[in-house]
N, C-alpha and C positions, 0 to 999 in steps of 0.2 A: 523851451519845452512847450508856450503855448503857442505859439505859431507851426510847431510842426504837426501839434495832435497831440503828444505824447503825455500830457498832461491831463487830460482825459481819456487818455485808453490807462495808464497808471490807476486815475480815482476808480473805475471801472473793474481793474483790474483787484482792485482792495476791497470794494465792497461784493466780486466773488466770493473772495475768499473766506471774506467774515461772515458771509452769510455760511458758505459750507461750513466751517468752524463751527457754524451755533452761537458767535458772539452776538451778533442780532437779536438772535431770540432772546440769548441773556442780557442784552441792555435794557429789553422792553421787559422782560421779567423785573428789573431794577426799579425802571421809572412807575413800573403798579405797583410795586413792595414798596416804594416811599410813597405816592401818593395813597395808599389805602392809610397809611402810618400819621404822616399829617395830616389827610382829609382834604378833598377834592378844592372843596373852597378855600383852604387855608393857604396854597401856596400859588405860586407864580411859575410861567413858566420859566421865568428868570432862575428860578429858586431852583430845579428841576434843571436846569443846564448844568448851574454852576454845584449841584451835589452832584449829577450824575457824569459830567463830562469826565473828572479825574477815574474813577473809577473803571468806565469806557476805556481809557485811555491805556490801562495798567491789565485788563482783560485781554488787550488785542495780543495773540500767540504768536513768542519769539519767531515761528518760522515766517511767519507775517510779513513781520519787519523788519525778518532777515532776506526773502524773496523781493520785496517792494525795493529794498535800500540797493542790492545789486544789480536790480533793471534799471535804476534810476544812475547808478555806477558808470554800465554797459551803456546806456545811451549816451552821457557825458565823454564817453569814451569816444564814440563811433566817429563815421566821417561825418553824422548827418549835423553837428555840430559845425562844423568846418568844410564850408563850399569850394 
């Protein structure tokens, strides 16, 4: 997948989508809702991954990850796998 492209037209292709979605906007709505909550100085951005990544993760909309998982099907499929 990385030597032919498709590995970044894929990532590419998923942060379209999450941006149309609005999941974007609501992650970064997330990470100012915890940091106003703990206080700018109090955390890390360690601290700020590891609360916000699971949440990010459970946000992203089934057609998402239902779109992403059959391109990624379809190319395992194709010829371009096999010279």
């Amino acid at each position: 997948m990385i030597e032919s492209g498709e590995k970044e037209r894929l990532k590419e292709l998923l942060r379209e989508r999450l941006i149309e979605c609005g999941w974007r906007d609501e992650l970064k709505a997330q990470c100012r809702a915890f940091t106003r909550k703990k206080g700018r100085a109090n955390i890390t951005v360690d601290d700020l991954v590891r609360t916000i990544t699971p949440k990010g993760r459970a946000m992203v909309p089934d057609n998402v990850k239902a779109e992403l998982l059959q391109r990624i099907r379809t190319f395992l499929l194709s010829d371009a796998l096999w010279p």
